[in-house]
TILUMNU-595413 format. One record per residue (C-alpha): residue number from 0; residue in one letter; y, z, x. Coordinates in steps of 0.2 Angstrom, whole numbers, always signed. Example, Ala and Ser with C-alpha at 12.3 -4.5 7.8 and 13.67 -1.06 7.14 Angstrom:
R     n   res      py      pz      px
R     0     A     -22     +39     +62
R     1     S      -5     +36     +68
//
This chain:
R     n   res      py      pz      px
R     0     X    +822    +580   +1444
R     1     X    +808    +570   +1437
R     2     X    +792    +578   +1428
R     3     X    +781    +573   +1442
R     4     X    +794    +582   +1454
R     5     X    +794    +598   +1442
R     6     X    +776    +599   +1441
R     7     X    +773    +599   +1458
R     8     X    +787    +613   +1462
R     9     X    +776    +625   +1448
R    10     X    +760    +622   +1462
R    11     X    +752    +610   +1452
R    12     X    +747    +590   +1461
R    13     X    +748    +579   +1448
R    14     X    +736    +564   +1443
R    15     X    +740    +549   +1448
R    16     X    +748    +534   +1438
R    17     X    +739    +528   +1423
R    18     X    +739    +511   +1416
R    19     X    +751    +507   +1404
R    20     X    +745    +512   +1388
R    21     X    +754    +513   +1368
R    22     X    +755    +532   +1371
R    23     X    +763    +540   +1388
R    24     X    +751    +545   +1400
R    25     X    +751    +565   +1401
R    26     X    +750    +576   +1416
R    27     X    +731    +587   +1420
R    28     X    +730    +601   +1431
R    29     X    +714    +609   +1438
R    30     X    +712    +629   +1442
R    31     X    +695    +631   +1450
R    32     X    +687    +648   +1457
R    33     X    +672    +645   +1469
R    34     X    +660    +653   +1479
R    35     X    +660    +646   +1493
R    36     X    +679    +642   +1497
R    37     X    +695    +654   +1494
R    38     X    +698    +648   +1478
R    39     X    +701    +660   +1464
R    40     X    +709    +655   +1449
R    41     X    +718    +642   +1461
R    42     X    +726    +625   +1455
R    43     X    +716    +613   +1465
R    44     X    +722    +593   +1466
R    45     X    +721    +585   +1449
R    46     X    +707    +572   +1444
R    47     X    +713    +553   +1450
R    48     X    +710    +540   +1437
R    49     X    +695    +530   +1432
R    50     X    +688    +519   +1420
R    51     X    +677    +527   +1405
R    52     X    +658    +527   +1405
R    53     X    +645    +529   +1394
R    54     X    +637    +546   +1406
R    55     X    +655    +553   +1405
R    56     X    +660    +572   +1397
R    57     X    +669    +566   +1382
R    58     X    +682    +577   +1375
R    59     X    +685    +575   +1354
R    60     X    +702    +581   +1350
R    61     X    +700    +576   +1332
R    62     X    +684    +585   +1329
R    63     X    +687    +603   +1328
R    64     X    +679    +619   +1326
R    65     X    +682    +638   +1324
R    66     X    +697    +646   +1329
R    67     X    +699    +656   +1343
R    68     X    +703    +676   +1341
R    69     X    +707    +680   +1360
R    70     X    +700    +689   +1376
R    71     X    +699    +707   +1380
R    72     X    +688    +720   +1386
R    73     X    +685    +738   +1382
R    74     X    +697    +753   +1385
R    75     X    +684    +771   +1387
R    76     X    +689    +785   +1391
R    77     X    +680    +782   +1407
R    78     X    +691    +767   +1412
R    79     X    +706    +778   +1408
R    80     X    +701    +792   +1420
R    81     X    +696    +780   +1434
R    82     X    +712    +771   +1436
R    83     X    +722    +789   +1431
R    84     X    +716    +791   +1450
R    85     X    +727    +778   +1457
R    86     X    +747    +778   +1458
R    87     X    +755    +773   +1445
R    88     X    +760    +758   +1455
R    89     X    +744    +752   +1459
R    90     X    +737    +757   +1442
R    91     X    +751    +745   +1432
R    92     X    +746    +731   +1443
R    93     X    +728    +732   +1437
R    94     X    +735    +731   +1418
R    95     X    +746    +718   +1423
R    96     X    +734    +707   +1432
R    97     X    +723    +711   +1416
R    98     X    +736    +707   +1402
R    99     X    +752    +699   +1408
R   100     X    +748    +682   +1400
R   101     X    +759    +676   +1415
R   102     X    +754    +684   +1429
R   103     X    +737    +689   +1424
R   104     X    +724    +683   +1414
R   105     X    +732    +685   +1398
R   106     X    +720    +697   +1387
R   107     X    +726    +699   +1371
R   108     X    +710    +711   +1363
R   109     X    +701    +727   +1365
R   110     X    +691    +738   +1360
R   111     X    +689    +757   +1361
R   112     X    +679    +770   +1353
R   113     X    +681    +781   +1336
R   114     X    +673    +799   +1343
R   115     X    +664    +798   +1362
R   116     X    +652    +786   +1369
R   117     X    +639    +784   +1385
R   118     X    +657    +779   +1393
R   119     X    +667    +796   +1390
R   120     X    +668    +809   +1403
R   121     X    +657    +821   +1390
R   122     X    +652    +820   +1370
R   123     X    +667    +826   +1357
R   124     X    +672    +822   +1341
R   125     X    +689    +820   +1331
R   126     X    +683    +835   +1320
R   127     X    +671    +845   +1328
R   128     X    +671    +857   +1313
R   129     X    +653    +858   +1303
R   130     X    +653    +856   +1283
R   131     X    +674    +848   +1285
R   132     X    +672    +839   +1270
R   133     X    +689    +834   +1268
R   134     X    +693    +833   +1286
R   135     X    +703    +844   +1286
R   136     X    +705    +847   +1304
R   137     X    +703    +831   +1309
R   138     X    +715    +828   +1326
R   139     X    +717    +813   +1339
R   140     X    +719    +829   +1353
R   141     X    +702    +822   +1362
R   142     X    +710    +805   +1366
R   143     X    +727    +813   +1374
R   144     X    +724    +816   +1389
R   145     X    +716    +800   +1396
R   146     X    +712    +787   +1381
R   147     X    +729    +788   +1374
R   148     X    +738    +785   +1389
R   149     X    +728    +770   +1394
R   150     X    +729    +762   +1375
R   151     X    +747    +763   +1379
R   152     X    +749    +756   +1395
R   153     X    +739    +741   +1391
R   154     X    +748    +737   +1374
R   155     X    +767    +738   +1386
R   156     X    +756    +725   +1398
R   157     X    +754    +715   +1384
R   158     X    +770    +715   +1376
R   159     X    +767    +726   +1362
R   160     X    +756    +714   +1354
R   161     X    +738    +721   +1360
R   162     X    +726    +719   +1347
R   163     X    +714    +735   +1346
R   164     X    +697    +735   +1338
R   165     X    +690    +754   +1337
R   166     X    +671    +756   +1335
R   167     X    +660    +773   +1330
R   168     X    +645    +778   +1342
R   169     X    +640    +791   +1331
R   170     X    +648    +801   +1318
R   171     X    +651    +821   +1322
R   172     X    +634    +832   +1323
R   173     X    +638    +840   +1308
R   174     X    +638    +823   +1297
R   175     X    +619    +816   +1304
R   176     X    +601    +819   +1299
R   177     X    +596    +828   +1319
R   178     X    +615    +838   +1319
R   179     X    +618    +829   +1336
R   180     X    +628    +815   +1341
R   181     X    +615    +809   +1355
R   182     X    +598    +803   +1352
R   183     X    +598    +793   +1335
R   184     X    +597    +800   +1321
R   185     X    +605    +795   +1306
R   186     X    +623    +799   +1295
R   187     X    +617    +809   +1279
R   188     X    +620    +803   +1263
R   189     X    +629    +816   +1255
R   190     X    +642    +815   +1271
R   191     X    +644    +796   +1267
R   192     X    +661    +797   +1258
R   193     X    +666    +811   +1271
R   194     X    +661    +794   +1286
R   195     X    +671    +783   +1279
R   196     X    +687    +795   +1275
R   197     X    +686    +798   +1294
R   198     X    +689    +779   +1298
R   199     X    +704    +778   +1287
R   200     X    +710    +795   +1294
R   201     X    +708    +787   +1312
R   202     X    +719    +773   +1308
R   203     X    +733    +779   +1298
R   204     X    +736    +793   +1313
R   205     X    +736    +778   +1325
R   206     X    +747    +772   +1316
R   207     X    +759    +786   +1312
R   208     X    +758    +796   +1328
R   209     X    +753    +784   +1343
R   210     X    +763    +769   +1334
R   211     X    +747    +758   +1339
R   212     X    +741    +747   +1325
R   213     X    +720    +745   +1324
R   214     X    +717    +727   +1321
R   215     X    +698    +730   +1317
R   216     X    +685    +741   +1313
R   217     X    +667    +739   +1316
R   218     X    +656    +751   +1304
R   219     X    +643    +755   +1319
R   220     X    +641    +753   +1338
R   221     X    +621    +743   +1339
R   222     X    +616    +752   +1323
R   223     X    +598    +748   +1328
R   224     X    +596    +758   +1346
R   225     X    +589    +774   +1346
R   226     X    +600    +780   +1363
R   227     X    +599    +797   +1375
R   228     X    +618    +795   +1372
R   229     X    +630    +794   +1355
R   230     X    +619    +784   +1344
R   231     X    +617    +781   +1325
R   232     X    +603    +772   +1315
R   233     X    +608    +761   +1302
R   234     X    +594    +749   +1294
R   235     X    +602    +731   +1286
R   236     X    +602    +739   +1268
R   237     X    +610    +757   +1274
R   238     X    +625    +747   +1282
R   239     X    +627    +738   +1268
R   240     X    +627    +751   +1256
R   241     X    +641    +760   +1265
R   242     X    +649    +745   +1268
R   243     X    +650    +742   +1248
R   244     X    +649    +758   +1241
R   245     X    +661    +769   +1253
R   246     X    +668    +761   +1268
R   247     X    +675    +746   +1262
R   248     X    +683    +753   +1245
R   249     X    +689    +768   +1256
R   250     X    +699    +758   +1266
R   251     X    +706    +746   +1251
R   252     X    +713    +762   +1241
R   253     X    +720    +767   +1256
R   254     X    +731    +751   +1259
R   255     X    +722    +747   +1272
R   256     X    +713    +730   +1268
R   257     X    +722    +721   +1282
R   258     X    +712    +729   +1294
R   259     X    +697    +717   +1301
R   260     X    +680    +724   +1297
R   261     X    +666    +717   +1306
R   262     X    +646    +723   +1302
R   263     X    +630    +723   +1316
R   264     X    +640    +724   +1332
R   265     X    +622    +722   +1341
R   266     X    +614    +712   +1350
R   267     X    +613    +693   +1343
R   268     X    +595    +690   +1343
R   269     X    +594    +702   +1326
R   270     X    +610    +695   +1320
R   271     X    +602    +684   +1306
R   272     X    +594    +694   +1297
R   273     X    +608    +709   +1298
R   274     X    +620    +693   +1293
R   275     X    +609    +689   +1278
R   276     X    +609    +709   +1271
R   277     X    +626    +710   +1273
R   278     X    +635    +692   +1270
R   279     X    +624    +689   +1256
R   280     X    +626    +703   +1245
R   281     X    +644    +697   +1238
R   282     X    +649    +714   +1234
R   283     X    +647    +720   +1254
R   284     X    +655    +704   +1259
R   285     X    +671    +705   +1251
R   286     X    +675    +718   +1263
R   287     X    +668    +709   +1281
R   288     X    +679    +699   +1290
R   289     X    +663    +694   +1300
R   290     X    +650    +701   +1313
R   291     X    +651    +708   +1329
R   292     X    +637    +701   +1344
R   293     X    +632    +708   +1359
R   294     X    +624    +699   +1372
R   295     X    +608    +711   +1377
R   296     X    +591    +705   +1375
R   297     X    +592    +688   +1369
R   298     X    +601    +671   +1375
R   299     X    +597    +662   +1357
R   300     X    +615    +657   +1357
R   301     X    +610    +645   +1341
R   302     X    +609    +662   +1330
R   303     X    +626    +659   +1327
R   304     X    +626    +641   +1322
R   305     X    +614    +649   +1310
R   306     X    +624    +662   +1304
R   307     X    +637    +651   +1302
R   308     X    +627    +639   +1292
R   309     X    +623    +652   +1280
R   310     X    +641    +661   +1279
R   311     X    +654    +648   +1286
R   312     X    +670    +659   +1278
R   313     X    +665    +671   +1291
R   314     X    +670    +675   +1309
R   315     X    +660    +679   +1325
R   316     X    +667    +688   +1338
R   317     X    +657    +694   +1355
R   318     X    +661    +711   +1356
R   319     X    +651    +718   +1371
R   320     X    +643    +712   +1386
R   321     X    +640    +719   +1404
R   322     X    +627    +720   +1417
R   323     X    +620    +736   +1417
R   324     X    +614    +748   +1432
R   325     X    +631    +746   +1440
R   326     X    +636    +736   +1452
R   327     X    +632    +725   +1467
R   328     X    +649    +721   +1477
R   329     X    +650    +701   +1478
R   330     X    +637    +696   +1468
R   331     X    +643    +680   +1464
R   332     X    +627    +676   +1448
R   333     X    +638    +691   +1438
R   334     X    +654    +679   +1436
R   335     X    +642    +665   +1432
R   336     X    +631    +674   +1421
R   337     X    +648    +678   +1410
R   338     X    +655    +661   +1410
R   339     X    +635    +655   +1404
R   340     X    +636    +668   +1388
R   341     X    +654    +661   +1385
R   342     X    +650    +643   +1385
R   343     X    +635    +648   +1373
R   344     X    +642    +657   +1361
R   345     X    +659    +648   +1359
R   346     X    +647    +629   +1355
R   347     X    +638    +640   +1343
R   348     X    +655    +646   +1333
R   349     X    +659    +661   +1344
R   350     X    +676    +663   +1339
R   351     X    +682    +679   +1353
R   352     X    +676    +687   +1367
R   353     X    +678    +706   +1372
R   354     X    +672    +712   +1387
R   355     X    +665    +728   +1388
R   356     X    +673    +742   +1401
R   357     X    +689    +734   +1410
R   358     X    +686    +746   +1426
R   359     X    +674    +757   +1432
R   360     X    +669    +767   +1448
R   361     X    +661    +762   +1463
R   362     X    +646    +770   +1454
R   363     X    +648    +761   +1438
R   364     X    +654    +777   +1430
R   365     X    +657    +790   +1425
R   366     X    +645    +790   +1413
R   367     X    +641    +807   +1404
R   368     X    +621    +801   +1403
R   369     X    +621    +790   +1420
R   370     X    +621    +774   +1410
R   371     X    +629    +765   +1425
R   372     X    +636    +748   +1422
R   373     X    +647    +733   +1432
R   374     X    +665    +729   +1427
R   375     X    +674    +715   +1432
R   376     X    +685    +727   +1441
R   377     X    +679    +743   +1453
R   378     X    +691    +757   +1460
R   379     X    +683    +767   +1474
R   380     X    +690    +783   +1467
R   381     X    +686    +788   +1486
R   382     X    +699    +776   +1495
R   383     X    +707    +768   +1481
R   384     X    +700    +754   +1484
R   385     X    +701    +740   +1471
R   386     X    +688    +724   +1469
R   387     X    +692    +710   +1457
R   388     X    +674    +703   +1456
R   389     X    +669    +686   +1453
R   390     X    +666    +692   +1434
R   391     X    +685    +695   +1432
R   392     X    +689    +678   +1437
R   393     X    +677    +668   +1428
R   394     X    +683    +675   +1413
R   395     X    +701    +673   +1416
R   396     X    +696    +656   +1417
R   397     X    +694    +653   +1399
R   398     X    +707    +668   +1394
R   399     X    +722    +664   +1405
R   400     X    +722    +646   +1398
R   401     X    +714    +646   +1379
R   402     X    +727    +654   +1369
R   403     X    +725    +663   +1353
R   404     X    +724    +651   +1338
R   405     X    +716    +637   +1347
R   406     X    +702    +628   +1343
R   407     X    +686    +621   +1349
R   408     X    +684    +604   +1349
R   409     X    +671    +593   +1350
R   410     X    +663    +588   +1368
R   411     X    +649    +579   +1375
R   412     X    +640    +572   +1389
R   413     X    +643    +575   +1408
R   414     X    +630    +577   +1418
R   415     X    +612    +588   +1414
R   416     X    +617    +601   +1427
R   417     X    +633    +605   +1420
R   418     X    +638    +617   +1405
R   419     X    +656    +613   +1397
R   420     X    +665    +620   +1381
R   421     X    +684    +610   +1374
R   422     X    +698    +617   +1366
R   423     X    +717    +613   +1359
R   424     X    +728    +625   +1359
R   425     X    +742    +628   +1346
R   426     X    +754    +618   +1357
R   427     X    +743    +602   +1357
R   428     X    +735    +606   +1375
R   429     X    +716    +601   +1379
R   430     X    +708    +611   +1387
R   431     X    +691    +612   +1394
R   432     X    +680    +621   +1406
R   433     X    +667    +616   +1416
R   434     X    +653    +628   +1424
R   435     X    +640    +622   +1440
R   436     X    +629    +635   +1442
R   437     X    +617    +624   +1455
R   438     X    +618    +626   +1475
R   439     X    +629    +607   +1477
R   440     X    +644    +599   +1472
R   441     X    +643    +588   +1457
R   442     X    +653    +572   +1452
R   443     X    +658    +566   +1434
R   444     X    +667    +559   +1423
R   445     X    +680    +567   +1412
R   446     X    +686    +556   +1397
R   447     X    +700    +563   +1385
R   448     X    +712    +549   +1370
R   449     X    +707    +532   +1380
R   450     X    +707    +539   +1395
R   451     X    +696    +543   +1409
R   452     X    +696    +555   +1427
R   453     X    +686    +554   +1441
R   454     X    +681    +573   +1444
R   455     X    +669    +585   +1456
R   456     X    +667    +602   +1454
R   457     X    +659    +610   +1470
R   458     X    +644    +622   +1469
R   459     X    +645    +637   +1459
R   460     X    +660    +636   +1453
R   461     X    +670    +635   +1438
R   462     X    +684    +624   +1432
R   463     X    +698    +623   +1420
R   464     X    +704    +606   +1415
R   465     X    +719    +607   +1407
R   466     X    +731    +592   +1399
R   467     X    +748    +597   +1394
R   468     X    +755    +599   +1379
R   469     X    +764    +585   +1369
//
C-alpha cells in the first residue's frame, strides 16, 4: 500500500504533490477545532501547495529555543470527589480522554496540593498535631479517600509515567504566625526546619506507601495573596531564605535532589523581581530548578523573556490558570483565552503548561470558601452530565501534538490577525499552531525547509499544523 494510501486510511487527506526537490517532499496534516462548525480536534484537508512569499508565516527549524516539559492540569480533592460521582465507566473515559496520549489529549503533568486548598471539600492538614516538631504523626490518611484514588487513576491513564508536581497552600495552623491556615498569615520562624521536614516527609511516603514519584515541588502556592482560604505570606527575601537555609538542604540530606523545585508559583506580572531575589542569590539557586507563573492579573508575557535574560539555566513552567467565578456553558472566548496565554508564554520561553482543576461541578466547585471557577471539563453531579468545553479542546491542541522534549522553534510572519507558536518534536516533526480569534476566516501562507502551503483557518478557531517526522 503506498504512504499516500496509508495516510488516508489513519483519516488524514494528504497535501498535494510537490515539486521535485533534492529532499522528499513530506506529508502535513491539519486538526482544527472551531466555532462555528463541528469540528473538535478534527483532521481537516491538508494545505495544497504554493509558492513562498515574503508575508508568509515562516517556520525556522534550525533556530530553536526552550524545551518543552508537557501539559497537565491540577488533581484537587475537589476534582477527585466530583468525578467519584460517576460510574466507574464513565469516570475512566474522562481520565482517558485527559491522558491517553492516543486517544485523548495526551497530558503528561499535574499538580496537586501538600495539606488543603480553596479546592478541597474542607481545611486539613497532614499533621494536625500543634507543637509536632518532629512530625511525628505526620500521615497521608486526609488524601485516601478521594485524592489518592484520583492520583492513581490518572497515573494508570497515563501509563505510569505521570509526572506530579505537589504544592503547599499553607502550612498546618500550629506552624504560622495567626495559628490558622486561612487568612494569610505567615510560617514562624522557629517552625522553619519543622516546614521543610514536612516536604521531604510528603515525598518519601508518596513514594514508599502510594508508589507515586513527586517530580516537583513548589515552596509556596502565590506566596504574595493574602486569601479568605489556605494562604501563606512569604516576601522575596523570606522564600529565599528558606529556600537556602532549610528547604533546599533538607531535601539534599535526604537523597532527594532529583526532585524539581520551582520558587514564586504566582502570578507573572511580580515574577522579576521574585526571579531576581531568588535566582540571583547563588546559594538559593543552586537548589531551584526554575519558577512557577500563573496567569492572573497580568498578560506581560515578555516578563519571561526577561527572566530568562537574567537566568537563562533556569526553567519556566505555567503552573495555574483558570477563569474564576465558574462557569458559563459554551462560552467559546474561554478556549481562546487559553490558547492566547499559551501562545504568549511559550514565544517568551514558557517551557510547560499545567492547567489548574481538571474537572469541576456545574457550580464550579465544590469549594470550601465559594471560590467558584471554570474547568475545561464540568460534570452535573445532578444528571451525570459531562461537558468538554471549548477550553479542553484548545489546549489539547498543543498537548495531543507537542510531545515532551520538543522544542520551540523559531516562527514569523503570517498575517497581523493571527497568533502562532512552532515546535520539533524529538522525532524530527514540526509543528505549529495557529489561533484566529477575529469574527472571519483568514488566508496565509505557511512556509516550512523551501516549501510553502496555501492555508485558511476560519473564524475563531484554532489549528494544528503538523509535518511528519523524517
Amino acid at each position: 500500500m503506498s504512504l499516500i494510501r496509508k495516510l488516508s486510511c489513519a483519516g488524514l487527506v494528504v497535501a498535494a504533490p510537490l515539486l521535485l526537490l533534492a529532499t522528499p517532499a513530506r506529508s502535513w496534516s491539519v486538526i482544527e477545532t472551531a466555532r462555528d462548525n463541528p469540528h473538535r480536534l478534527s483532521p481537516v484537508a491538508a494545505p495544497s501547495a504554493t509558492t513562498v512569499n515574503p508575508e508568509a508565516l515562516t517556520l525556522d527549524p534550525g533556530e530553536s529555543f526552550q524545551q518543552m516539559t508537557g501539559f497537565g492540569g491540577a488533581l484537587t480533592e475537589s476534582s477527585a470527589w466530583v468525578l467519584a460521582q460517576l460510574p466507574a465507566e464513565r469516570r475512566t473515559e474522562v481520565l482517558r480522554r485527559y491522558y491517553d496520549p492516543q486517544d485523548g489529549i495526551g497530558y503528561t503533568l499535574a499538580r496537586t496540593h501538600i495539606n488543603s486548598c480553596d479546592f478541597s471539600l474542607h481545611m486539613w492538614s497532614l499533621d494536625e498535631v500543634p507543637g509536632d516538631y518532629d512530625l511525628q504523626h505526620f500521615t497521608l490518611d486526609p488524601m485516601r479517600r478521594w485524592l489518592l484514588p484520583l492520583l492513581h487513576a490518572a497515573n494508570r491513564a497515563a501509563g505510569g509515567k505521570l509526572r506530579i508536581l505537589a504544592s503547599p497552600w499553607s502550612p498546618p495552623s500550629w506552624m504560622k504566625t495567626n495559628n490558622r491556615m486561612d487568612d494569610g498569615g505567615s510560617l514562624r520562624r522557629e517552625y522553619s526546619p519543622a516546614w521543610a521536614q514536612f516536604y521531604v516527609r510528603f515525598v518519601e511516603a508518596m513514594q514508599r506507601e502510594e508508589k507515586l514519584p513527586i517530580w516537583a515541588l513548589t515552596v509556596q502556592n502565590e506566596p504574595e495573596a493574602h486569601q479568605v482560604w489556605e494562604s501563606c505570606l512569604y516576601t522575596p527575601e523570606q522564600e529565599r531564605d528558606f529556600v537556602r537555609d532549610q528547604l533546599g538542604p533538607a531535601l539534599a540530606k535526604a537523597g532527594l535532589g532529583e526532585v524539581k523545585l520551582l520558587g514564586w508559583d504566582h502570578n507573572r506580572d511580580r515574577t522579576e523581581a521574585r526571579a531576581d531575589a531568588l535566582l540571583g542569590d547563588p546559594k538559593a539557586a543552586q537548589y531551584l530548578w526554575g519558577l512557577g507563573i500563573h496567569w492572573y492579573v497580568s498578560d506581560d508575557f515578555a516578563s519571561s523573556a526577561r527572566v530568562h535574560a537574567k537566568f537563562p539555566d533556569k526553567a519556566l513552567l505555567f503552573t495555574e490558570g483558570c477563569v474564576e467565578r465558574g462557569p458559563l456553558t459554551g462560552s467559546w472566548d474561554r478556549g481562546e483565552r487559553y490558547a492566547r496565554n499559551m501562545i504568549g508564554d511559550f514565544r517568551h520561553w514558557v517551557g510547560g503548561f499545567i492547567d489548574w482543576n481538571i474537572v469541576l461541578d456545574q457550580h464550579g466547585g465544590p469549594n470550601h470558601v465559594g471560590n467558584f471557577c471554570d474547568a475545561p471539563v464540568i460534570i452535573d453531579t445532578g444528571t451525570g452530565d459531562v461537558r468538554y468545553q471549548s477550553a479542553f479542546y484548545y489546549i489539547g491542541q498543543f498537548s495531543k501534538f507537542v510531545q515532551t522534549g520538543a522544542h520551540r522553534i523559531a516562527s514569523s510572519g503570517g498575517p497581523a490577525e493571527l497568533q502562532s507558536v512552532a515546535f520539533r518534536n524529538p522525532d524530527g516533526a514540526l509543528v505549529a499552531v495557529v489561533l484566529n480569534e477575529t469574527a472571519r476566516p483568514v488566508s496565509f501562507t505557511l512556509a516550512a525547509e523551501n516549501r510553502a502551503f496555501s492555508c485558511t483557518i476560519p473564524a475563531h478557531a484554532i489549528q494544528t499544523y503538523i509535518r511528519n517526522a523524517p
